[in-house]
ZAMARGU-4260 file (C-alpha; in steps of 0.2 Angstrom, whole numbers, plus 5000, padded with zeros to 4 digits):
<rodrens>
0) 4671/5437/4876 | 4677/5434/4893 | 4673/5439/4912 | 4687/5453/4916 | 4675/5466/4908
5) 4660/5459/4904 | 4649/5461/4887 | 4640/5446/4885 | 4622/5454/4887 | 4615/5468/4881
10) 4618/5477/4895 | 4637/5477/4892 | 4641/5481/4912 | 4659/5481/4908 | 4661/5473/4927
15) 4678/5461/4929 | 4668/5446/4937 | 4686/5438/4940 | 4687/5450/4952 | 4672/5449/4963
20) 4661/5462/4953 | 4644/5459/4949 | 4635/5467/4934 | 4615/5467/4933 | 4613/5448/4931
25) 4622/5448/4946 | 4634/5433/4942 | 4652/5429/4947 | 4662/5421/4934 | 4660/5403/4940
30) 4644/5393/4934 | 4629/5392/4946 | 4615/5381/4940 | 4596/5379/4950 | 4592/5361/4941
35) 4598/5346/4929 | 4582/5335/4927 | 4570/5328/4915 | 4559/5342/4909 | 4541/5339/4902
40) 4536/5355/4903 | 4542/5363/4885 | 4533/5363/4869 | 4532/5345/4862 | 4542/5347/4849
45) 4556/5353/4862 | 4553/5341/4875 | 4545/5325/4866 | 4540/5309/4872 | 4555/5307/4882
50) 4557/5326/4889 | 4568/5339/4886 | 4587/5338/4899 | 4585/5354/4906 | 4598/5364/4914
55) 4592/5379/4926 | 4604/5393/4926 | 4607/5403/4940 | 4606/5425/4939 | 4597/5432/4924
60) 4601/5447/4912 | 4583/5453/4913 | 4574/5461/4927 | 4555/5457/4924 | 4546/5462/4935
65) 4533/5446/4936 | 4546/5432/4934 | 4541/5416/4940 | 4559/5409/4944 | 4561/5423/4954
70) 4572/5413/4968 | 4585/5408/4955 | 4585/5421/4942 | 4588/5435/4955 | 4588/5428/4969
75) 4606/5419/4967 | 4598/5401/4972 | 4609/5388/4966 | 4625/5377/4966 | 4643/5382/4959
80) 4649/5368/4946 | 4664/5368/4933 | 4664/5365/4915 | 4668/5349/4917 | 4656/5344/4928
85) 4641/5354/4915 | 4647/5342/4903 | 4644/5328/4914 | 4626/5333/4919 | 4625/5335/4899
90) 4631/5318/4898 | 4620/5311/4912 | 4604/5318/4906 | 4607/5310/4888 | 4610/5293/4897
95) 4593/5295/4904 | 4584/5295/4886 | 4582/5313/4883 | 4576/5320/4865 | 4590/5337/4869
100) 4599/5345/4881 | 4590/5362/4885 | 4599/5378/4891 | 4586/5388/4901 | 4594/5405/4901
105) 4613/5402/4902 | 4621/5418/4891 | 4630/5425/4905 | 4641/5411/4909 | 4645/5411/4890
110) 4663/5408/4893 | 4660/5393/4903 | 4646/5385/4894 | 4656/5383/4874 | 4668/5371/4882
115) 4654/5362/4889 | 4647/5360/4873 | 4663/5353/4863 | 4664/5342/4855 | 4645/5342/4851
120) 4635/5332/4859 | 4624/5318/4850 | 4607/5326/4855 | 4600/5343/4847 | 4606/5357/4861
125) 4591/5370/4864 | 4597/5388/4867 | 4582/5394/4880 | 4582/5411/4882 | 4572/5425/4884
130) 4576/5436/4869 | 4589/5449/4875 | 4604/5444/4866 | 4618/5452/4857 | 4620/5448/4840
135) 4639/5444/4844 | 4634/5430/4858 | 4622/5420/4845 | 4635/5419/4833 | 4646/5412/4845
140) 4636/5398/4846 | 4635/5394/4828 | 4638/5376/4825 | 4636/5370/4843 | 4615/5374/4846
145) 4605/5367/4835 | 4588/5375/4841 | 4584/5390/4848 | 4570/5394/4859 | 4569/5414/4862
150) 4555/5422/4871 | 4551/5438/4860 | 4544/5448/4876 | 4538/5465/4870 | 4535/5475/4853
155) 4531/5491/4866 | 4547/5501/4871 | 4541/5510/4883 | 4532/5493/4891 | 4551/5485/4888
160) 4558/5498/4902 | 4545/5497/4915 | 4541/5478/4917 | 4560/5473/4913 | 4572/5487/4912
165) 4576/5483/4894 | 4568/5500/4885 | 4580/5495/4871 | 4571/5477/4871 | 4561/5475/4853
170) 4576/5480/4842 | 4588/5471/4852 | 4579/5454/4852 | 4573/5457/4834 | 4592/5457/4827
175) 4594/5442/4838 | 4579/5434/4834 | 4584/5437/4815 | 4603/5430/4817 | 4597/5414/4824
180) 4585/5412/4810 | 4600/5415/4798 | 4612/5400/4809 | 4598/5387/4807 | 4590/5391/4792
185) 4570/5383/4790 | 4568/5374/4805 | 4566/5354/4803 | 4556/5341/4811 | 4559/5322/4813
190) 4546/5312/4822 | 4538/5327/4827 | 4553/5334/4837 | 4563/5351/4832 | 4581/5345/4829
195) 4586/5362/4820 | 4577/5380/4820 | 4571/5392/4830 | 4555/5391/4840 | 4549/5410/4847
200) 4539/5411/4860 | 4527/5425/4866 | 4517/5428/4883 | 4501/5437/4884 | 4503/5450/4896
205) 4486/5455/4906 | 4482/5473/4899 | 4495/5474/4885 | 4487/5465/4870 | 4494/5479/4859
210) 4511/5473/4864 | 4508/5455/4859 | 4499/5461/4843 | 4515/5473/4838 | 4524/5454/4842
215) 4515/5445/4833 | 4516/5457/4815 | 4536/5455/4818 | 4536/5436/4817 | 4524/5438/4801
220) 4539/5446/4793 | 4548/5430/4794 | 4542/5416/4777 | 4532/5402/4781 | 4541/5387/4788
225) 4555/5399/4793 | 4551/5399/4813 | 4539/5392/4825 | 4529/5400/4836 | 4524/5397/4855
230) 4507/5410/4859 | 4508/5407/4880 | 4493/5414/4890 | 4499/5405/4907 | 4503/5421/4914
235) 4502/5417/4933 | 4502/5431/4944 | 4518/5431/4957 | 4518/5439/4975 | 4527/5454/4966
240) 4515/5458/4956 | 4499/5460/4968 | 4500/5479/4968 | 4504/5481/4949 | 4487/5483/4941
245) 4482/5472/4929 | 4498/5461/4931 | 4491/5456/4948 | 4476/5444/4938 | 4480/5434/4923
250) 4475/5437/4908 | 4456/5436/4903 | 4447/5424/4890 | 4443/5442/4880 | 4461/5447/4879
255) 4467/5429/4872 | 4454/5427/4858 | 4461/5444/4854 | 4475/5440/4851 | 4472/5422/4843
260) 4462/5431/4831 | 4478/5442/4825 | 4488/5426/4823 | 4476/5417/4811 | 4473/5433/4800
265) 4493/5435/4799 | 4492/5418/4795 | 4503/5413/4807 | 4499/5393/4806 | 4517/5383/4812
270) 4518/5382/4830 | 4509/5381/4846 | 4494/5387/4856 | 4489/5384/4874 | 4474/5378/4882
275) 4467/5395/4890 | 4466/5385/4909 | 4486/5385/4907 | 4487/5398/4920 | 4497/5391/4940
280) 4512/5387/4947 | 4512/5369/4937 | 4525/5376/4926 | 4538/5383/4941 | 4550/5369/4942
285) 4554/5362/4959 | 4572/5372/4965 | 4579/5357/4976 | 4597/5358/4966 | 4592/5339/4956
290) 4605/5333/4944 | 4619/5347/4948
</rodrens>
């Protein structure tokens, strides 16, 4: 895995990055990172008491159309470092008393990032992504991430393709999803923080609960106290989303309890729900370049 004709998403561009080409994350070959700063804002078994060391990565292998982080995932926003100095903010954030070092999506600078990670580092390293992963990249990263934290977006094809440009979405994330279950095994707890597993998580889409219901009967395939689960309903509406029907509102009380209801008659009892009043730009990180 390397740069010169790069395969390190799904989309398999096949673009030489060394030489100026850009694929659809739209990323050279040289790390580009938004933010190094204590982060409170993950499940508490991610960030605990002490907060999560989390590590913005510039660029993005998926396109959603209502992304949040806009400005850094596709708008380019960050700061060129080396390896040497990610291991350094690593190192730097542990100082500061952090329960792990969190990865918020970093697969396309892949090559970069393992020797960053070597030798291991003395915290549990969170793999923050957003579900869209080759089956090949994960198991590179066996024996160096000790939790990870896929989103698992969409069960709905067709729903993959317009709103992220990932028709080939659900498969794709559910042989991922299923490879990282098979790297950490049942995930484990000490003093109620995650120090190996993997924790899914799903946002409620306004107008799509059949999506997060087709969601929610794959994660039912998986044992009990195999995975954790994350049910989000802060969708926050974005300025690009004002003309897109019902992704221009959040999603209503009716559509949560909707879903809610499917979790508990699948039984799906570990992991996380939110408050329904988590909806606004609380959760959008400040992008002033801290820590890098």
């Amino acid at each position: 895995m390397d740069y010169t004709h790069c395969t390190l998403c799904p989309r398999r561009c096949g673009v030489d990055r060394t030489a100026g080409e850009r694929g659809f994350c739209g990323m050279g070959d040289t790390l580009r990172i938004a933010r190094a700063a204590v982060h409170y804002g993950e499940e508490p078994a991610i960030a605990g008491s002490f907060g999560a060391g989390a590590v913005f990565f510039s660029g993005c292998s998926l396109g959603c159309v209502y992304c949040q982080n806009e400005a850094v995932s596709h708008g380019g926003l960050g700061k060129d470092v080396s390896p040497q100095r990610l291991r350094e903010i690593f190192l730097e954030r542990i100082d500061q008393g952090v329960q792990c070092i969190d990865l918020v999506t970093p697969t396309h600078f892949l090559p970069s990032l393992l020797p960053a990670l070597s030798p291991k580092l003395p915290v549990p390293v969170v793999y923050n992504c957003g579900g869209y992963e080759t089956v090949e990249t994960i198991k590179a990263l066996e024996g160096l991430v000790d939790v990870y934290l896929p989103d698992m977006k969409y069960s709905d094809a067709a729903l993959a393709g317009r709103l992220s440009h990932a028709p080939d979405y659900p498969e794709v994330a559910m042989a991922a999803i299923r490879e990282m279950v098979r790297q950490t095994g049942p995930f484990q707890m000490e003093d109620g923080v995650l120090t190996r597993g993997v924790l899914v998580r799903h946002l409620i889409l306004p107008g799509q609960i059949g999506n997060s219901l087709g969601v929610l009967d794959f994660l039912s395939t998986f044992a009990p106290g195999e995975i954790l689960l994350s049910l989000m309903c802060q969708y926050t509406p974005m300025p690009q989303t004002k003309n897109l029907g019902d992704l221009s509102r959040p999603i209503t009380r009716e559509e949560y309890d909707a879903v809610l209801s499917y979790l508990w008659l699948l039984n799906l009892q570990d992991g996380y729900t939110q408050d329904f009043q988590s909806v606004g730009q609380q959760y959008i990180p400040k992008w002033d370049l801290e820590g890098v």
